[in-house]
VOGUTOR-115275 format. One record per residue: x, y, z of N, C-alpha, C, O in turn. Coordinates in steps of 0.05 Angstrom, whole numbers, plus 32768, in hexadecimal, padded with zeros to 4 digits. Layout:
# VOGUTOR-115275
XYZXYZXYZXYZ...
***
This chain:
# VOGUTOR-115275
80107FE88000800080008000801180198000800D802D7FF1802B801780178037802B8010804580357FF58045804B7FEA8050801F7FED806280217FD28048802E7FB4804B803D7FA18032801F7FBC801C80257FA88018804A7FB18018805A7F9E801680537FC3800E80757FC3802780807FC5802680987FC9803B80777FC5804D808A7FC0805880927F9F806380A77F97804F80777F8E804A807D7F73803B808B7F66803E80957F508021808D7F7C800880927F6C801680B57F7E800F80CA7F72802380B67F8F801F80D87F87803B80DD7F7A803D80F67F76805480CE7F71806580D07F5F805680DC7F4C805880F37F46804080C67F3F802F80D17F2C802580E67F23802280EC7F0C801F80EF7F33800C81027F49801D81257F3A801481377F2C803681207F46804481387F42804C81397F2C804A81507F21805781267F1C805C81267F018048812D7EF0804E81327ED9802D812F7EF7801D81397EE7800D81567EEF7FFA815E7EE2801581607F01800B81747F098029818C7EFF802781A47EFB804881747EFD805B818D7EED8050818F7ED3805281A37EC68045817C7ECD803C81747EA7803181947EA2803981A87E968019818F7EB28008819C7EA8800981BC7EB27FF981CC7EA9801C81C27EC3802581DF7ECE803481E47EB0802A81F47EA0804D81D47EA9805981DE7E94804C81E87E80804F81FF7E78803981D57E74802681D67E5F801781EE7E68801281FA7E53800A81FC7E817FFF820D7E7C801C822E7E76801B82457E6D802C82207E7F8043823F7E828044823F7E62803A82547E57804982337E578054822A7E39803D82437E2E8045825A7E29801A82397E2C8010824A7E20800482637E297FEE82697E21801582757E3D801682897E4D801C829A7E378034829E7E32800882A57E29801582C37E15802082DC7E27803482E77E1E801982E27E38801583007E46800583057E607FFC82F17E6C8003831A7E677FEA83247E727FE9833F7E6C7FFA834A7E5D7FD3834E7E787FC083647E6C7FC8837D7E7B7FB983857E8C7FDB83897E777FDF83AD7E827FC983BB7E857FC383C67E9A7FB983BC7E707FA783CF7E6B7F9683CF7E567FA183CD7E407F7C83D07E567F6783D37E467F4F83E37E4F7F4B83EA7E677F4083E87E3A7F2983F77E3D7F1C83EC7E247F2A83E77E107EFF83E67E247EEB83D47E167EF883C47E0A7EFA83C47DF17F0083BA7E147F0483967E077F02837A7E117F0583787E2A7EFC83617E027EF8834B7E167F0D83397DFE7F15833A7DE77F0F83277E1A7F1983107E0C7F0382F87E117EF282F67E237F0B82E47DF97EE982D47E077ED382DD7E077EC382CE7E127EC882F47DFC7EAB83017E097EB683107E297EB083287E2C7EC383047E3C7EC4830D7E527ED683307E4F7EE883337E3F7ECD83427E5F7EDB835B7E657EF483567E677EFB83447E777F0683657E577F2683667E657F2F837C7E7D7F2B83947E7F7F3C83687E8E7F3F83787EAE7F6283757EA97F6D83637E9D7F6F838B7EB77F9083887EB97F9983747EC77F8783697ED37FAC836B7ECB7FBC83557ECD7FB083387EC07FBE83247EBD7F9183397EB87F8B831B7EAA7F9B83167E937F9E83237E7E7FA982F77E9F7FB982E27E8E7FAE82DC7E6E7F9882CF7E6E7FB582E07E5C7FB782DF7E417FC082C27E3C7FD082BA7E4C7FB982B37E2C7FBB82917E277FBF828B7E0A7FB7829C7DF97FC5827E7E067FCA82787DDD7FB4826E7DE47FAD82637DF97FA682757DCA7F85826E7DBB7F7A828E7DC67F75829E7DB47F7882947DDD7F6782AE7DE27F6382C07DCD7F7382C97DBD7F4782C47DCF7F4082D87DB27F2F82F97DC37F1A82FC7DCF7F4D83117DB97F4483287DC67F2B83357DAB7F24832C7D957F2583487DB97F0F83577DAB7F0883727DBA7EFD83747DD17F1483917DA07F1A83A77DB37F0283B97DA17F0383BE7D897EED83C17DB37EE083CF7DA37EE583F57DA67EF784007D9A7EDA83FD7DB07EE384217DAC7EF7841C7DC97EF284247DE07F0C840F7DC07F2684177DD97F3D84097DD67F46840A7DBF7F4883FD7DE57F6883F47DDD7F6783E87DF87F5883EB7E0B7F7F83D77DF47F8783BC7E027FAA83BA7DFE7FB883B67DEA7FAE83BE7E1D7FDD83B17E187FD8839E7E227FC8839B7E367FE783897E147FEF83697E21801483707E2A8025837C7E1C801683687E3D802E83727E3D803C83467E38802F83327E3C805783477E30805C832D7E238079832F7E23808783427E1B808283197E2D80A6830D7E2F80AA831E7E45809A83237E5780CF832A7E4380D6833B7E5280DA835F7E4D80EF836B7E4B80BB836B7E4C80BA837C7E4880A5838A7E2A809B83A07E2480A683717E1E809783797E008078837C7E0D806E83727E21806A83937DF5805183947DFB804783977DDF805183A07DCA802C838B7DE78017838E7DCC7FFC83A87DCC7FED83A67DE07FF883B97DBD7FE783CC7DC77FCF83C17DAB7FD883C07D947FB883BD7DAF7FA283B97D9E7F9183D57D997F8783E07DAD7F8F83DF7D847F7883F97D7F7F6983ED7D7D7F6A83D57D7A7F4E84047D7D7F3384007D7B7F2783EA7D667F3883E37D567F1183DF7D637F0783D47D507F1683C17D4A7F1383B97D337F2D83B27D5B7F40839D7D4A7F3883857D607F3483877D787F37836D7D4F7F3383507D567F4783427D567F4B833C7D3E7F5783387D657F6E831C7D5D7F6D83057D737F5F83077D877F7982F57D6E7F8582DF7D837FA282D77D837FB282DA7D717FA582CB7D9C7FBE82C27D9E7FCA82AA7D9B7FBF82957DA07FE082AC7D937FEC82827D8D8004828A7D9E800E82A07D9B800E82767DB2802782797DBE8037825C7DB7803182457DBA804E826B7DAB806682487DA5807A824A7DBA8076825A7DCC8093823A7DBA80A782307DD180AC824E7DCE80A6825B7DE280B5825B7DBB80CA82727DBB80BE82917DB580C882A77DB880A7828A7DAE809882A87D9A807782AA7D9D806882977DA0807182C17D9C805382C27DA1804682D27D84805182E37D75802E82C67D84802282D47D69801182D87D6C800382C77D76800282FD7D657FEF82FF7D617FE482FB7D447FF183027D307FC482EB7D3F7FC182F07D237FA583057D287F9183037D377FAE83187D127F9A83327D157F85832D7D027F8B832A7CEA7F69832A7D0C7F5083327CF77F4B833D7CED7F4883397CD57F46835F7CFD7F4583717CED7F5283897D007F50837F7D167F5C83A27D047F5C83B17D137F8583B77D177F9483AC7D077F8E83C47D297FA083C57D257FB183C17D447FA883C27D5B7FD383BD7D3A7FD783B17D567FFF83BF7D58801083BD7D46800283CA7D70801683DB7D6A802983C87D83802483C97D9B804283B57D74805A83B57D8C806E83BC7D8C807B83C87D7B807483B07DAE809283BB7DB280A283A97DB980A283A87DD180B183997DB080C3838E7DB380E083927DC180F183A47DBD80E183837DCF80F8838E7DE0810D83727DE68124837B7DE8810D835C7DE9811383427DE3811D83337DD1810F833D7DBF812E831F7DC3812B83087DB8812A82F97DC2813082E57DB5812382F47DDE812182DA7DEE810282CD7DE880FF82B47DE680E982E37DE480DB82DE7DD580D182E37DC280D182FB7DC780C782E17DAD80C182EE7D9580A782F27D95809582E67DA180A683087D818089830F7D7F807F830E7D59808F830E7D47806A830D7D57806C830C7D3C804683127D36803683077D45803E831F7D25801F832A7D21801C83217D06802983297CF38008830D7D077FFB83087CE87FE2830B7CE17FCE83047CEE7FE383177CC97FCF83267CBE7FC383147CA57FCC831D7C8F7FB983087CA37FAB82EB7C877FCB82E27C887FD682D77C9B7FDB82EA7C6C7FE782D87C62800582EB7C6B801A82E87C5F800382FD7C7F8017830D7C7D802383127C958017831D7CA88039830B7C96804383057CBD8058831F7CBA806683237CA6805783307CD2806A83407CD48076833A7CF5806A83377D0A8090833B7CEF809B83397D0C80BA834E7D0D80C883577CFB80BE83507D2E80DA835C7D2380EE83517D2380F0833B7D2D80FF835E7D1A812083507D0C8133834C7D24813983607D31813B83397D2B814C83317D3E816483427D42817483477D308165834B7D61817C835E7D66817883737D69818B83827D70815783807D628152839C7D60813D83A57D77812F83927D7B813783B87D85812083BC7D9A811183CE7D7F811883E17D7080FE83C17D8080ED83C37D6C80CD83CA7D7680C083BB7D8580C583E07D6E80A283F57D68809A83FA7D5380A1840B7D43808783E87D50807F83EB7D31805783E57D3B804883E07D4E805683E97D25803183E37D29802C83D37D10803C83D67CFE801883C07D0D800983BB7CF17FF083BB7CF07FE983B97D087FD683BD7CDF7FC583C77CD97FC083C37CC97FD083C27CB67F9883BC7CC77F8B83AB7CB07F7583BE7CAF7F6483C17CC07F7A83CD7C907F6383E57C8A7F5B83DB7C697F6B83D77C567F4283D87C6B7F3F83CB7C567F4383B37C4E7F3C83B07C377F4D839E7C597F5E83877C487F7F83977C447F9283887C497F8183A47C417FA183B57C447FAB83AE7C5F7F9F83B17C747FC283A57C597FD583997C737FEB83BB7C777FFC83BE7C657FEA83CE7C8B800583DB7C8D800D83DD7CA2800283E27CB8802F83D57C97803883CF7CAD804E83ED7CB2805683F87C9D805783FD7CD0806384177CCE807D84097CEB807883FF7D018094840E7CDF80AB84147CF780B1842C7CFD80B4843F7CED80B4842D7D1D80B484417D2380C9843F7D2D80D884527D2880D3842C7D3E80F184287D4F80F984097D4580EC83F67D4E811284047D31812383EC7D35811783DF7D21810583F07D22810E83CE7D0B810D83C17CF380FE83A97CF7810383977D0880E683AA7CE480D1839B7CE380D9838C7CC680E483987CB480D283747CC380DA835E7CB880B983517CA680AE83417CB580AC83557C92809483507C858098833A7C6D80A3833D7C57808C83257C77808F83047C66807582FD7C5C806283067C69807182EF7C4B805482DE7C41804E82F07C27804282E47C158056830D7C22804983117C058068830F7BF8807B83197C04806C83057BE2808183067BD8809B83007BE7809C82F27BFB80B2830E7BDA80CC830C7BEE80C3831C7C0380B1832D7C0280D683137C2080D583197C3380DF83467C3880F483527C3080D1834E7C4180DC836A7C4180E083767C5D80D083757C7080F883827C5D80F783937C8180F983B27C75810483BF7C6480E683B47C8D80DE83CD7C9280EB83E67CAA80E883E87CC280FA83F87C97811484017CAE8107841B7CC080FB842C7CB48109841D7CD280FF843E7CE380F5844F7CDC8106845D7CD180E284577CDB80D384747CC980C984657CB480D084737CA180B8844B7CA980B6844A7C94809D84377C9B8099842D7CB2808B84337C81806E842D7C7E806D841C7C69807384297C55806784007C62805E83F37C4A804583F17C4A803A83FA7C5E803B83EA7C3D801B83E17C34801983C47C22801F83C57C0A800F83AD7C2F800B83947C217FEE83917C1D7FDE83967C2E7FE8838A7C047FCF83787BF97FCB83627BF77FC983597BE07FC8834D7C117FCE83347C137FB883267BFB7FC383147BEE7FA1832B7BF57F9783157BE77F9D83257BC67F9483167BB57FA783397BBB7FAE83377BA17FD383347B947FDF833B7B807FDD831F7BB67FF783117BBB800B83327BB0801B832E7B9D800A83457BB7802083547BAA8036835A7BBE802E835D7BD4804C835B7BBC806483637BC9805C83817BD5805083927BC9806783827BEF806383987C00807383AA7BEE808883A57BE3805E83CA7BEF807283DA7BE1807083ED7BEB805C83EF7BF9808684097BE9809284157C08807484347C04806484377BF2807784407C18805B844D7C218053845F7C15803D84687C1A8068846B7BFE805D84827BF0804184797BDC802A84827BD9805184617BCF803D84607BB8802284517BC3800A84567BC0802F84397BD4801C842B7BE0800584327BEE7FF184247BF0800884507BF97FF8844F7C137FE084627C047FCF84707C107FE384607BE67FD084757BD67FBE845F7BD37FAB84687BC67FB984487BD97FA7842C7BD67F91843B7BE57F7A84397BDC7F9684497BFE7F8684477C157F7884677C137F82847C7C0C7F5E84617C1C7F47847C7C147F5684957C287F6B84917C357F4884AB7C267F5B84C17C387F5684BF7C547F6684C47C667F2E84B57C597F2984B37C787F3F849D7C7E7F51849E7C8F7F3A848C7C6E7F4584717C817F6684737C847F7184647C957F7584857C747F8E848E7C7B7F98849B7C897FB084977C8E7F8684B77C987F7F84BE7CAA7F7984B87CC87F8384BF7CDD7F6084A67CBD7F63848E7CDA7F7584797CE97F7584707D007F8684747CCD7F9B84607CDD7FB584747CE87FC0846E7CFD7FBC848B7CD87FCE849E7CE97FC684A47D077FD684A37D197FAD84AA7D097FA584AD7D1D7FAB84967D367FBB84997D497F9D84847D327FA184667D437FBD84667D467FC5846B7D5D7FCC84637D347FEB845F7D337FFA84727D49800B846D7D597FEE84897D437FFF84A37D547FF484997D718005849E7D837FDF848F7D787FD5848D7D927FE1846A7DA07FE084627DB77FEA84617D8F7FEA84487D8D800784497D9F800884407DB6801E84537D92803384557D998038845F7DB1804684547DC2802784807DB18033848B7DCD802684827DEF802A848B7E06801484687DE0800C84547DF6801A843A7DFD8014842E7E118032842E7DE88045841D7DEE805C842F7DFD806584277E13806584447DF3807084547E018073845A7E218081846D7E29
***
């Protein structure tokens, strides 16, 4: 009897490390700060734990996940995504709306995909960039350190001060912001300057 429960809680602990690991593993973040948003349907409150699969949803407000050591994610208004967390890197994939980080790490990576179009930043750099889905138009803007844009064509980075614009479903190569960003109507170019400018001096 004794030899039988000392296995059964051998057992016991070996599956209670199992399943602690397994939950750290899909630990995306937690929540700095929001105003109207839920995850789940449920209200987002500060410090609630963020999980791979969780699906946020920000309607007239914004949401920081803060993530790794020091990176944060800021969500604008009207934007929908979820999260996937792997051994090394976390992904948001964005629905629609727009999502501004900061990277500060390579211990973890961060990386935002948009349909067929993943932007992440370039290893080695503390990196602020935002991307943004207006129209079906993917743009992506660095603001600090070099953003890295894969899935339409060859791979393109995007250096400090600079803006591309991708058309993921008519497959075209990201092309740089002058000509590109004439795709986009004047409100809606307008509106994403706007978000963007607010976007930043709230990762800030």
């Amino acid at each position: 009897n004794m030899r039988a429960r000392l296995t059964l809680l051998v057992l016991l602990v070996v599956l209670v490390a199992a399943v602690s690991a397994f939950a750290g593993s899909a630990v995306v973040g937690s929540v700095a700060g929001s105003m109207n948003a839920t995850i789940g349907g449920q209200a987002l409150m500060p410090n609630t734990t963020v999980f791979s699969g969780d699906s946020l949803q920000v309607k007239d407000g914004a949401a920081v996940v803060a993530v790794g050591q020091g990176s944060r994610l800021v969500f604008g208004r009207e934007t929908v995504a979820s999260f996937l967390r792997e051994e090394s890197e976390v992904t948001v994939l964005l629905g629609r709306g727009n999502v501004s980080m900061y990277h500060s790490s390579d211990r973890m990576g961060l990386r935002v995909k948009a349909g067929e179009i993943s932007v992440l930043p370039a290893a080695g750099y503390k990196t602020l960039g935002e991307v943004a889905m207006v129209n079906g138009v993917v743009i992506v803007t660095t603001k600090e350190g070099l953003l890295r844009v894969e899935g339409s064509g060859p791979a393109v980075e995007v250096a400090k001060g600079k803006t591309i614009t991708v058309q993921p479903k008519a497959a075209r190569s990201p092309q740089g912001g002058g000509s590109g960003s004439a795709s986009l109507s004047g409100s809606a170019g307008l509106q994403l300057a706007a978000v963007a400018t607010g976007l930043t001096a709230t990762v800030l």
